[in-house]
Backbone as ProteinMPNN parsed JSONL, in Angstrom:
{"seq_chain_A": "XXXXXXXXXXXXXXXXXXXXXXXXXXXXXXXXXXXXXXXXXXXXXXXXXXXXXXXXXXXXXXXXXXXXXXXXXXXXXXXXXXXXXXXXXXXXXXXXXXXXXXXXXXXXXXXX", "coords_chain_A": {"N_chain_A": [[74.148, 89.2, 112.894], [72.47, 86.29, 114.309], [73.487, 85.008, 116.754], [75.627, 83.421, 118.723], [79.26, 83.357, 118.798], [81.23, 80.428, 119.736], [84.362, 80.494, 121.088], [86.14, 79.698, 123.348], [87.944, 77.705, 124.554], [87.081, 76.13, 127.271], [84.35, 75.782, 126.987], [84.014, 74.672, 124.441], [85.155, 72.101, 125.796], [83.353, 71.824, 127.623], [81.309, 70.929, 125.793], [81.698, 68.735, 124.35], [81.862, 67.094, 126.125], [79.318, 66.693, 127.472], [77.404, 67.052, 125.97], [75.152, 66.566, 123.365], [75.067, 63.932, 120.373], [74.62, 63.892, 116.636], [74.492, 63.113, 113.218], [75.61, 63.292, 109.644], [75.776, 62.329, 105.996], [78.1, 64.492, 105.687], [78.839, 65.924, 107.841], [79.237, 66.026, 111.403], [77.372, 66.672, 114.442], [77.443, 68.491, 117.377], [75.492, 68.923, 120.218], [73.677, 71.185, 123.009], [71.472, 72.525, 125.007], [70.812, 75.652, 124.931], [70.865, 79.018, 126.864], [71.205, 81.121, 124.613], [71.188, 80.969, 121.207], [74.191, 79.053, 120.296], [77.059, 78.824, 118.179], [80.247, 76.501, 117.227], [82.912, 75.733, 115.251], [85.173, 72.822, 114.862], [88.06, 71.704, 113.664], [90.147, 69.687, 112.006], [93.836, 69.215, 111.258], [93.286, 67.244, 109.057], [91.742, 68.178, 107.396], [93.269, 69.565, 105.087], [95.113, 72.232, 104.276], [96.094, 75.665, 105.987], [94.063, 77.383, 104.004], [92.589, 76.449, 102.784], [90.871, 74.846, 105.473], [90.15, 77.346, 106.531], [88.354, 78.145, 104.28], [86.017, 75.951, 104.63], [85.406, 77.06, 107.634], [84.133, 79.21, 106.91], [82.181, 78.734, 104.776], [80.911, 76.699, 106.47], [80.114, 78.773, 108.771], [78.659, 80.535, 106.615], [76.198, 79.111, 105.888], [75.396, 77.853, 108.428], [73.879, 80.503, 109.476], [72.297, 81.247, 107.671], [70.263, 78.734, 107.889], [70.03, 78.598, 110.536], [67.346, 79.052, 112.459], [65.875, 76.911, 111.583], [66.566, 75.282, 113.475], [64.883, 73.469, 116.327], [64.981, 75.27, 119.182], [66.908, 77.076, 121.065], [70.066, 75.991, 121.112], [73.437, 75.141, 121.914], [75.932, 74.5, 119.193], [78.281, 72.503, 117.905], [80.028, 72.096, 115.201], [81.123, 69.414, 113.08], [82.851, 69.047, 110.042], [83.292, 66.194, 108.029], [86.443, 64.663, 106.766], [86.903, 65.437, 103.326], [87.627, 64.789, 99.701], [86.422, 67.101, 98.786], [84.749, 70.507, 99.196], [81.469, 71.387, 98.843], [79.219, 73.568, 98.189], [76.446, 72.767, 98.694], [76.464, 70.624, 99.041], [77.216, 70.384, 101.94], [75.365, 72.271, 102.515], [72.681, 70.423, 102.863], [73.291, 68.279, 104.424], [73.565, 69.931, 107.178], [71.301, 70.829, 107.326], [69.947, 68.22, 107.098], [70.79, 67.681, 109.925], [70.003, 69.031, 111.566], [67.184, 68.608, 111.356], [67.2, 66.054, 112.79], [68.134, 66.696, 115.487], [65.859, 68.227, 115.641], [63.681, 66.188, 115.938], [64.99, 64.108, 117.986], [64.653, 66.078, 120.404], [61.766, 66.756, 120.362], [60.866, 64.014, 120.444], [61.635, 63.97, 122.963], [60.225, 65.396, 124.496], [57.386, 64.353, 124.491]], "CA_chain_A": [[74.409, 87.843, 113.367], [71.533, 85.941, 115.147], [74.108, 84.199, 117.219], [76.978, 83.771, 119.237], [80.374, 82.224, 118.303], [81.534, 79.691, 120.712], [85.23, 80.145, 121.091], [87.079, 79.157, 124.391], [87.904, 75.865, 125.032], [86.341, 75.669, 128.506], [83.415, 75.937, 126.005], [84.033, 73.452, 123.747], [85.394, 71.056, 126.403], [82.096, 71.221, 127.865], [80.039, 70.712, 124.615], [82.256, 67.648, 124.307], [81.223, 65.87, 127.44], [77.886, 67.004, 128.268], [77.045, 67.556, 124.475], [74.796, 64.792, 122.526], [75.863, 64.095, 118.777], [73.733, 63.63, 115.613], [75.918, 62.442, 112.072], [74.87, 63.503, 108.727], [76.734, 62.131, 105.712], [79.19, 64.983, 105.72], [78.79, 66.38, 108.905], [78.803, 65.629, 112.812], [76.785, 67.823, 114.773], [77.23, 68.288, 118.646], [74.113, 70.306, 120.696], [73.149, 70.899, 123.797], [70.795, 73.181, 125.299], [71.185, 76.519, 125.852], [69.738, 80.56, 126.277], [71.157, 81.99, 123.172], [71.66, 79.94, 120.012], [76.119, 79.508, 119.717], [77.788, 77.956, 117.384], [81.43, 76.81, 117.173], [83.783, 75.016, 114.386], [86.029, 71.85, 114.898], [88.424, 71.054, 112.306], [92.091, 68.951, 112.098], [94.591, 69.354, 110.12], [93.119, 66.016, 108.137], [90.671, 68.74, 106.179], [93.99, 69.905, 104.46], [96.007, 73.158, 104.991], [95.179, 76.639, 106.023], [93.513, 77.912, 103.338], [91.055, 74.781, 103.041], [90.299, 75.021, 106.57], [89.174, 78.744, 106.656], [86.962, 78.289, 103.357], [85.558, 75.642, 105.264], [84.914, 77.246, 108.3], [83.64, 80.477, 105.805], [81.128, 77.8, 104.211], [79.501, 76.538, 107.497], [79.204, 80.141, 109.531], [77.252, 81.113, 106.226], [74.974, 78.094, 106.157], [74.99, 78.363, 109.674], [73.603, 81.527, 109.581], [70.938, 81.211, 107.166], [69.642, 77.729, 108.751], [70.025, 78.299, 112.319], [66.153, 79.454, 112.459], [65.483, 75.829, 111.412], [66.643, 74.308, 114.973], [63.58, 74.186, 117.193], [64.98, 76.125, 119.803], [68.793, 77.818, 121.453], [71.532, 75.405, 121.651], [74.997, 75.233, 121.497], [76.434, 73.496, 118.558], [80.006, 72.426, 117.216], [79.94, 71.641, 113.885], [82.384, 68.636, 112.783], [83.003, 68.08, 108.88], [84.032, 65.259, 107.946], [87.059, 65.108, 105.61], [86.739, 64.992, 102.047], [88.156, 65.404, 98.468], [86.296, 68.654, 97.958], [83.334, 70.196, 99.957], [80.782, 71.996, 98.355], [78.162, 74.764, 99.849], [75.107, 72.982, 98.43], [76.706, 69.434, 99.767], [77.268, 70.819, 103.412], [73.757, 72.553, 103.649], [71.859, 69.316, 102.898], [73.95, 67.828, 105.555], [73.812, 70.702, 107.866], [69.819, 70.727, 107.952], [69.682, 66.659, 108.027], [71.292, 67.063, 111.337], [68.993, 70.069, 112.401], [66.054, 67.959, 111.447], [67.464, 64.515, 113.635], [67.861, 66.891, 116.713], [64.203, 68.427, 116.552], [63.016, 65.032, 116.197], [65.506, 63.438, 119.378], [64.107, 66.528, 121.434], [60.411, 66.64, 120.348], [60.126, 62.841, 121.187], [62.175, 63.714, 124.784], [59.029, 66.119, 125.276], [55.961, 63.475, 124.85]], "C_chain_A": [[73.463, 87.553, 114.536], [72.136, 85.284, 116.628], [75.377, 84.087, 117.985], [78.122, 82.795, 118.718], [80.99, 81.369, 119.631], [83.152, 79.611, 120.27], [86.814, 79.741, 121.657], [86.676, 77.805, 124.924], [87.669, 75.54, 126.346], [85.001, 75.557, 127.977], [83.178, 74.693, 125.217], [84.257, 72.383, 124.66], [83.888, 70.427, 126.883], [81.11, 70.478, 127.096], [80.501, 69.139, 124.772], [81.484, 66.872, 125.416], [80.042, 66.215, 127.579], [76.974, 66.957, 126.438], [76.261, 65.896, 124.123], [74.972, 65.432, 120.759], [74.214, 63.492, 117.934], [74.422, 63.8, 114.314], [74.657, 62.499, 111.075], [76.371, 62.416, 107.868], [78.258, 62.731, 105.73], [79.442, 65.568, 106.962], [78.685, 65.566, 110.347], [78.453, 66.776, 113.296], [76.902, 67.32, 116.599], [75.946, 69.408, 118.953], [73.85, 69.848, 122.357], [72.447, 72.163, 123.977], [71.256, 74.416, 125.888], [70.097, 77.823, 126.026], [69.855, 81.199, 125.421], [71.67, 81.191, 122.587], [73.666, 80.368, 119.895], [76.207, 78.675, 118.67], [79.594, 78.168, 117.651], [81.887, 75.443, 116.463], [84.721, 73.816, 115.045], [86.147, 71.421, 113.955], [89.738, 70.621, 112.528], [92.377, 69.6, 110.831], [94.433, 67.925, 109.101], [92.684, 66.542, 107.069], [92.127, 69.691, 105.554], [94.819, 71.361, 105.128], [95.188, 74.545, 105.697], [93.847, 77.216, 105.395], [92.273, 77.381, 103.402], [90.368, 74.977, 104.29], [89.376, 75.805, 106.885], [88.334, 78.749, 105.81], [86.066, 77.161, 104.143], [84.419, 76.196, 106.3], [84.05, 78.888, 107.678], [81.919, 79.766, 105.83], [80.364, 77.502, 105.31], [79.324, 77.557, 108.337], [77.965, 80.724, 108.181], [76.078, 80.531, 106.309], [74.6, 77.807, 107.396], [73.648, 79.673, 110.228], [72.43, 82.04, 108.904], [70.264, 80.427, 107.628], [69.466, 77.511, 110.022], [68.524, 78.399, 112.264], [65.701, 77.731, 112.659], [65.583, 74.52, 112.947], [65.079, 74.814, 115.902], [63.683, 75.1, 118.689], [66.34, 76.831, 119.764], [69.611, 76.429, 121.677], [72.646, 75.774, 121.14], [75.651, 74.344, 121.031], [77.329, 73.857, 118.037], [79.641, 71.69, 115.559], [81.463, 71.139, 113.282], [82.604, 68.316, 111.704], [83.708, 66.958, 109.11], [85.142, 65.169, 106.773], [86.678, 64.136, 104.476], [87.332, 65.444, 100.992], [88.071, 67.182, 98.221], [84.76, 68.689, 98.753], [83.078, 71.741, 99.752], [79.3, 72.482, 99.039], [76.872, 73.84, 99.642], [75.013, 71.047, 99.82], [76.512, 69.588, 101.757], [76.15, 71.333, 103.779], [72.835, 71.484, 103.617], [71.874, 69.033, 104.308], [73.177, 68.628, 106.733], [71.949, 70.556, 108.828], [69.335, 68.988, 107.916], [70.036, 66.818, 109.566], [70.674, 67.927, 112.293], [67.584, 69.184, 112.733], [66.053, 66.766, 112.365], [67.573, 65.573, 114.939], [66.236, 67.248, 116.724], [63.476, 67.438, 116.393], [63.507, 64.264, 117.57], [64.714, 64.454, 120.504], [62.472, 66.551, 121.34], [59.812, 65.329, 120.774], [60.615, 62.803, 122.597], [60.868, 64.403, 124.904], [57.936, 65.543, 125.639], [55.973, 63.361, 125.958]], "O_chain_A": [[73.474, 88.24, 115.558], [71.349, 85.072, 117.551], [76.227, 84.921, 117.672], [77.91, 81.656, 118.301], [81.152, 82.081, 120.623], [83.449, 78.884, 119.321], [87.911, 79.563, 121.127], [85.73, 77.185, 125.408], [88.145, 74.444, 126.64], [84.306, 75.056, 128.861], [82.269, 73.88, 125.387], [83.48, 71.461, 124.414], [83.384, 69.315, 126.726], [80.302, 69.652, 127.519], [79.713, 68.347, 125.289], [80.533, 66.107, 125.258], [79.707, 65.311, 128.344], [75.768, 66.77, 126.281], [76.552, 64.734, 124.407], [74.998, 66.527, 120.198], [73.199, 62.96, 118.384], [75.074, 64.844, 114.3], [73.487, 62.145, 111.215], [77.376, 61.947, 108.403], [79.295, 62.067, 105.768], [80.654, 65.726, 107.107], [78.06, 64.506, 110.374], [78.932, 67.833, 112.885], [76.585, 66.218, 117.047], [75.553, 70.348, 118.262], [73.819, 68.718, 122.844], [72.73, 73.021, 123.141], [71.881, 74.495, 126.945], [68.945, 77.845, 125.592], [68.943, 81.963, 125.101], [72.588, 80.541, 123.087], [74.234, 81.415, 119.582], [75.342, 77.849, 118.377], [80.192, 79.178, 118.02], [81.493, 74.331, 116.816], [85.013, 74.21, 116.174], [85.299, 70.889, 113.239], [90.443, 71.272, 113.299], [91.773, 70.157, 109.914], [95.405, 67.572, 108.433], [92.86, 66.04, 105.959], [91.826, 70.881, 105.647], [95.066, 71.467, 106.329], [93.977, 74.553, 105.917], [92.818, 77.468, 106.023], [91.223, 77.758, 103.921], [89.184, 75.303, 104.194], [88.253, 75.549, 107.319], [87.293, 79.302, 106.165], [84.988, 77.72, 104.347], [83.199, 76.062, 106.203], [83.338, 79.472, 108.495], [80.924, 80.058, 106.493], [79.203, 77.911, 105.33], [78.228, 77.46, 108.89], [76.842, 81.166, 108.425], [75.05, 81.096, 106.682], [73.424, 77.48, 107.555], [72.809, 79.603, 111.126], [71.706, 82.953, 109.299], [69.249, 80.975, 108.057], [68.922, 76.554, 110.573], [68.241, 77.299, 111.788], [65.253, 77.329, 113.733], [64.994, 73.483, 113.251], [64.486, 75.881, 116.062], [62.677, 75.546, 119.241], [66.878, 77.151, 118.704], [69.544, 75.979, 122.821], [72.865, 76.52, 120.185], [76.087, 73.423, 121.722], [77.553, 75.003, 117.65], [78.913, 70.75, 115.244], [82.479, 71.799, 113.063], [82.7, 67.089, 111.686], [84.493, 66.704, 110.024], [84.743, 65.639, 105.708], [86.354, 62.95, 104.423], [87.701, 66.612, 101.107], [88.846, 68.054, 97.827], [83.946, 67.788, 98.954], [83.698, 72.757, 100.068], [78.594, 72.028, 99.939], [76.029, 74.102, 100.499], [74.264, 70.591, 100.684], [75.793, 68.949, 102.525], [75.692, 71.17, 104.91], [71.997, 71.6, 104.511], [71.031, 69.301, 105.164], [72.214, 68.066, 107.254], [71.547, 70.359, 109.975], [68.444, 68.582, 108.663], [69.525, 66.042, 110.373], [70.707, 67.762, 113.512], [67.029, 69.046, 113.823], [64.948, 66.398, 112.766], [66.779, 65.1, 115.753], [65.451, 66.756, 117.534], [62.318, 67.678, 116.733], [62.624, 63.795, 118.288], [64.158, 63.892, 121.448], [61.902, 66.33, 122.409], [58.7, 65.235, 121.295], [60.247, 61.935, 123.389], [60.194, 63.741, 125.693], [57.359, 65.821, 126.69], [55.06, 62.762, 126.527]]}, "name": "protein", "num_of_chains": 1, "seq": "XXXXXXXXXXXXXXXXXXXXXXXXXXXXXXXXXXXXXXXXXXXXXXXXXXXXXXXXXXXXXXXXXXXXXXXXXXXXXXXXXXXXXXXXXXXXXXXXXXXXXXXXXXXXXXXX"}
């Protein structure tokens, strides 16, 4: 694992406020800048019961985990599905790297 898991809510609280967002169709993506790439899950009980939830959060640590590389540097991102009928691995990595590709474009034009 390239990565750390982000999972105390003095953690997340922060991402929340200090955090900037970027919205795919199925996804919301929070990020902010950090020294080692984290990641960490946010999900309601809207995305259905247990079970649902954890394949969920299954589905984006793997695509997580193969696509992180693709961010242009370390931040620390929450990853927000959005709910749906039924959510599929190929559906969520589209997503996943649309919203990789909209941050290294918001930070590559903060650099000009």
């Amino acid at each position: 694992m390239d990565y750390l898991r982000i999972k105390k809510n003095a953690e997340f609280s922060k991402l929340f406020k200090k955090g900037k967002r970027v919205f795919s169709p199925a996804l919301s993506l929070i990020y902010y800048p950090s020294r080692q790439a984290e990641m960490g899950i946010a999900l309601s009980k809207k995305h259905g019961k247990a079970v649902t939830r954890n394949r969920i959060k299954r589905l984006l640590r793997e695509i997580y985990r193969k696509n992180h590389h693709l961010l242009g540097g370390n931040y620390s991102v929450i990853l927000m599905p959005r709910p749906a009928e039924e959510y599929g691995y190929g559906e969520l990595e589209k997503s996943m790297i649309c919203c990789f590709d909209r941050v290294n474009r918001c930070e590559s034009s903060k650099k000009v």
